[in-house]
C-alpha positions as CSV (number, residue, x, y, z in Angstrom):
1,X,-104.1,-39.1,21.6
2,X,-103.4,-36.1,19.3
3,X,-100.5,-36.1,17.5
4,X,-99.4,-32.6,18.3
5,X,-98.8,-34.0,22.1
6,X,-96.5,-36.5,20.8
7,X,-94.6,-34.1,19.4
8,X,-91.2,-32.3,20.8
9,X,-91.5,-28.7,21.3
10,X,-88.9,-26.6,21.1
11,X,-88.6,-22.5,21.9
12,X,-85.9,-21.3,19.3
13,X,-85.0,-17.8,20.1
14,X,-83.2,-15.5,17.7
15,X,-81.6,-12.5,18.4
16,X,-80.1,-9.8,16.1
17,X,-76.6,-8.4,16.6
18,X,-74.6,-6.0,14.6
19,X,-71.3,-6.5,15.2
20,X,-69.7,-3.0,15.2
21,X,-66.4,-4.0,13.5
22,X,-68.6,-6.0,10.3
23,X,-70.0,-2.4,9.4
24,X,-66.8,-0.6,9.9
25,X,-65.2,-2.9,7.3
26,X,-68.3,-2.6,5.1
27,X,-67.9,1.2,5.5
28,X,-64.3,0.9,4.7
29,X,-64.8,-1.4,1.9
30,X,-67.0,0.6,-0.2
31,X,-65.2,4.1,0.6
32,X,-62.0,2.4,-1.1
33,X,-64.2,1.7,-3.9
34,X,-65.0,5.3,-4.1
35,X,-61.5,6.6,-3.9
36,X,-60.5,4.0,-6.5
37,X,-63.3,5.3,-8.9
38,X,-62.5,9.2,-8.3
39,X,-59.2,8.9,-8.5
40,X,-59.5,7.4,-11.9
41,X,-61.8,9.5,-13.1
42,X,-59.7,12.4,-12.0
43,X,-57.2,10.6,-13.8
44,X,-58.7,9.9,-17.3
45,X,-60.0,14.2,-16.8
46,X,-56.9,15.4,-16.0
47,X,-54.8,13.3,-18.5
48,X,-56.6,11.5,-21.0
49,X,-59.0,14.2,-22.4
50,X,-56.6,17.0,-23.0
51,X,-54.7,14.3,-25.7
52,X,-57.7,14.4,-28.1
């Protein structure tokens, strides 16, 4: 008997989703982290520099 006909078989199928609302949030995430880092660079520009 071969070993490979003892054996359980078993079709595991895998499917790829994007969930719509994940990249939304990612999108939304990282656009904050731009508008943090501009407005604080605006900031340090605007305010900071003209002191020295």
């Amino acid at each position: 008997m071969d070993r490979h006909d003892e054996m359980d078989v078993r079709e595991k199928k895998v499917e790829k989703k994007q969930d719509s609302s994940m990249v939304a949030s990612t999108f939304i995430k990282y656009a904050t982290y731009l508008i943090i880092f501009f407005g604080i660079l605006y900031f340090l520009i605007n305010y900071i520099l003209p002191m020295f």
